[in-house]
C-alpha positions as CSV (number, residue, x, y, z in Angstrom):
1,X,119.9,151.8,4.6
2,X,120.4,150.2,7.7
3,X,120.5,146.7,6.2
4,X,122.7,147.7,3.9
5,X,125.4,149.4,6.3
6,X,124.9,145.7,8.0
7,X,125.8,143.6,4.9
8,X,128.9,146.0,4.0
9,X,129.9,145.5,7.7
10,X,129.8,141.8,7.5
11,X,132.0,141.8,3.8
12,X,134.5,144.0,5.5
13,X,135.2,141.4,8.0
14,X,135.4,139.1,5.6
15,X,138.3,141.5,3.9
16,X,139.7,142.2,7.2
17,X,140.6,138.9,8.0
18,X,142.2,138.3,4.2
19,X,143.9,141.3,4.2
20,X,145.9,139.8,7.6
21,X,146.5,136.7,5.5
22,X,148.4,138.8,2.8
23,X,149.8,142.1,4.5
24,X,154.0,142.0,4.3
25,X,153.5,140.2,1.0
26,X,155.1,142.5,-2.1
27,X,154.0,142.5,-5.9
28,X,155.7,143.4,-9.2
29,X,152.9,144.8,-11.5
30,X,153.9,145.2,-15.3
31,X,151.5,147.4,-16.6
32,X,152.6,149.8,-20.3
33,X,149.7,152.2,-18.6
34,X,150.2,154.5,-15.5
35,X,146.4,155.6,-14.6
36,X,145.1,151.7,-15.1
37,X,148.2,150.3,-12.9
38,X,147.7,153.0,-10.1
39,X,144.0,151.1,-10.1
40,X,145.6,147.8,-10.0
41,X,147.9,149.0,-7.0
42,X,144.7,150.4,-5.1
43,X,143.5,147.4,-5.1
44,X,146.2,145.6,-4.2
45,X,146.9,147.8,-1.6
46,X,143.7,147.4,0.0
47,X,144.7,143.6,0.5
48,X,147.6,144.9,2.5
49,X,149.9,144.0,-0.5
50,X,152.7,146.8,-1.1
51,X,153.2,147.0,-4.8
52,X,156.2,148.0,-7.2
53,X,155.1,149.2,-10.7
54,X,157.2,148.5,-14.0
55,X,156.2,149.9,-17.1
56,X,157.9,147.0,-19.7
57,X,159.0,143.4,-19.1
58,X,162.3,144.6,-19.9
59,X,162.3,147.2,-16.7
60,X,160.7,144.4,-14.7
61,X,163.5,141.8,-15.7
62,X,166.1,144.5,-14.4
63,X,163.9,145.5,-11.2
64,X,163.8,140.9,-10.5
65,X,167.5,141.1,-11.4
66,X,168.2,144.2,-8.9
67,X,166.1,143.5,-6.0
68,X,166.4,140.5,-3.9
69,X,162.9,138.2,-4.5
70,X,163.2,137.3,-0.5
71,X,163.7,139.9,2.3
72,X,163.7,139.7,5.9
73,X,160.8,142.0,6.4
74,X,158.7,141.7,3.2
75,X,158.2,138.6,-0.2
76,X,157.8,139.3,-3.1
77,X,155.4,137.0,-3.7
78,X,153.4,137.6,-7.1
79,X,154.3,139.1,-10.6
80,X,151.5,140.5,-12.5
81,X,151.3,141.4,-15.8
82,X,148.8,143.2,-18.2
83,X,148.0,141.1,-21.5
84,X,148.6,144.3,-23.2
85,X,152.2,143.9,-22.7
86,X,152.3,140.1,-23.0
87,X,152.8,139.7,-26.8
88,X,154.2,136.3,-27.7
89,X,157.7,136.6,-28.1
90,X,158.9,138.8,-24.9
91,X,156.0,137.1,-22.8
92,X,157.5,134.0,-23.2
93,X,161.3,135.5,-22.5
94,X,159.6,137.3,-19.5
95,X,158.5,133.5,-18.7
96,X,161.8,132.1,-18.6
97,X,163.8,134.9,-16.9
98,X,161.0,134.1,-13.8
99,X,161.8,130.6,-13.9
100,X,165.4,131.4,-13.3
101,X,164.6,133.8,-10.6
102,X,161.8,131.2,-8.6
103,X,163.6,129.7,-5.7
104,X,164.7,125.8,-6.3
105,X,164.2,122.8,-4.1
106,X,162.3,125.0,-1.5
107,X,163.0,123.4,1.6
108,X,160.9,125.6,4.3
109,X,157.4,125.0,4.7
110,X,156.4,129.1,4.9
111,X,158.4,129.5,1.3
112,X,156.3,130.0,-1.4
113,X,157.5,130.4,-5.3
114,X,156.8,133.5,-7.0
115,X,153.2,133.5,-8.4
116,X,152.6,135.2,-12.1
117,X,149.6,136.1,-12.8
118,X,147.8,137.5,-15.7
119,X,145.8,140.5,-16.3
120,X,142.8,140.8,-19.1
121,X,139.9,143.2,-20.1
122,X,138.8,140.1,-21.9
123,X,140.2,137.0,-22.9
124,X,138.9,133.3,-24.4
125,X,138.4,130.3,-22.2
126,X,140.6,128.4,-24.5
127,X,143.7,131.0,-24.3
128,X,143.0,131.3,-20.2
129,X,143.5,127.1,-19.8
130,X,145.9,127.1,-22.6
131,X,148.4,129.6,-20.9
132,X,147.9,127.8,-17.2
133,X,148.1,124.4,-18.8
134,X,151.4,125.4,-20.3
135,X,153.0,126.5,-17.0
136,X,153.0,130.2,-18.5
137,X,151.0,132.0,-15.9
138,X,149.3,130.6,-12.2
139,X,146.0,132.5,-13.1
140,X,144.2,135.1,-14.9
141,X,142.4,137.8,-13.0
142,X,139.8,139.6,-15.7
143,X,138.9,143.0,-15.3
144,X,137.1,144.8,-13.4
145,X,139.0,143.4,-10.5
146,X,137.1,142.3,-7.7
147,X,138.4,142.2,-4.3
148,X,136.3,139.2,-3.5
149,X,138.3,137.3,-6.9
150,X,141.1,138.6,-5.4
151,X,141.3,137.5,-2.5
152,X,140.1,133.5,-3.9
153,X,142.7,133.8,-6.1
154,X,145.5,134.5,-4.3
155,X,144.3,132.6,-1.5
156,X,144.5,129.6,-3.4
157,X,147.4,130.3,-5.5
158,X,149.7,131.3,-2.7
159,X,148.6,127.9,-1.0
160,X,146.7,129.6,2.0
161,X,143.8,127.8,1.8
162,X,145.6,124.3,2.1
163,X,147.3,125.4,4.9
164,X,144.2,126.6,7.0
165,X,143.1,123.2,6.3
166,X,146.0,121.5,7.4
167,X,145.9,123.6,10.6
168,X,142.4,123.1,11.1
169,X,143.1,119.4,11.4
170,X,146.2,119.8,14.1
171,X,145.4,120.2,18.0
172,X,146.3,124.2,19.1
173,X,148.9,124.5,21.4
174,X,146.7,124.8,24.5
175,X,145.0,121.5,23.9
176,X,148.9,120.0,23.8
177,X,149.0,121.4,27.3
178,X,146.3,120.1,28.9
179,X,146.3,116.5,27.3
180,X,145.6,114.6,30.2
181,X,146.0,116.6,32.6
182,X,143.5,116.8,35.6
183,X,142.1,120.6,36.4
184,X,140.0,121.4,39.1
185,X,137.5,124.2,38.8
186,X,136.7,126.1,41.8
187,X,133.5,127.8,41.7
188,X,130.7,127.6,44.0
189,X,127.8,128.1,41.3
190,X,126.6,124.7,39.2
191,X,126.0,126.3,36.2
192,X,129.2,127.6,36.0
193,X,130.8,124.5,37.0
194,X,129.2,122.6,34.5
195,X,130.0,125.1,31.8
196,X,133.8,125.2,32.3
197,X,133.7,121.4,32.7
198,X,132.4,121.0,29.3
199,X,134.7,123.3,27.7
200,X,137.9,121.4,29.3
């Protein structure tokens, strides 16, 4: 029992630190079903991600049209929808109207485009590359959602991964301030001494 208190410890950290990555982020889920989106939203909400729920692409068309896609205090930054609800003809309307509403020529680095993301009990691996390959949607998430898919997915979609890399590679701010500069280290013990010396 004790191990396996120690190995849900350890996941939770792991969520812990994603959930920092995404809280203030907003999401639009179109689901036709209340009890399965209210499962959806817990799980979004565990991710820190506050989430809106529209019942029809037509009600999540007016809710894009009447709410402003950037905020001062919170981005809307991903649109799910249920496959359920994505039949041909107004999924590919639904489509278009997000096109219109994704922000052009972004010109900040910290702007990110509206995501959309698609949600299936099951579905081929022909129809999941077909509707990424044509532009339609930035992912599929199958059900059961996992919180561990979750947070891959979205990490990679909303570019969060690339960025940690690219941050990785730059000097931190403190390193900037001590480029050659000389320190002197004051202590009368060796060890000590040597320690801070090797971390300056």
């Amino acid at each position: 029992a004790k191990g396996e208190t120690s190995s849900l410890d350890t996941k939770w950290q792991h969520y812990d630190s994603a959930v920092s990555e995404f809280r203030g982020f907003r999401a639009l889920l179109v689901d036709g079903k209340r009890i399965r989106a209210e499962v959806t939203r817990y799980h979004l909400q565990r991710l820190g991600i506050s989430t809106d729920i529209e019942f029809s692409l037509d009600s999540a068309c007016s809710y894009l049209s009447n709410n402003s896609i950037r905020s001062a205090s919170s981005h809307l930054a991903m649109v799910l929808v249920d496959k359920d609800i994505w039949d041909k003809e107004t999924g590919l309307a639904f489509h278009h109207r997000l096109r219109e509403l994704r922000p052009n020529g972004c010109t900040k680095v910290e702007e990110i485009p509206l995501k959309i993301f698609l949600l299936a009990t099951s579905i081929s691996s022909t129809e999941r590359t077909e509707r990424k390959s044509a532009g339609l949607v930035d992912d599929v998430l199958t059900k059961p959602l996992r919180l561990s898919v979750l947070i891959s997915c979205f990490q990679e979609a909303l570019g969060i991964v690339k960025k940690r890399q690219l941050n990785r590679g730059k000097p931190s701010t403190l390193q900037n301030l001590l480029r050659d500069k000389r320190i002197l280290v004051v202590d009368d013990n060796v060890v000590n001494r040597r320690v801070a010396e090797g971390a300056l």
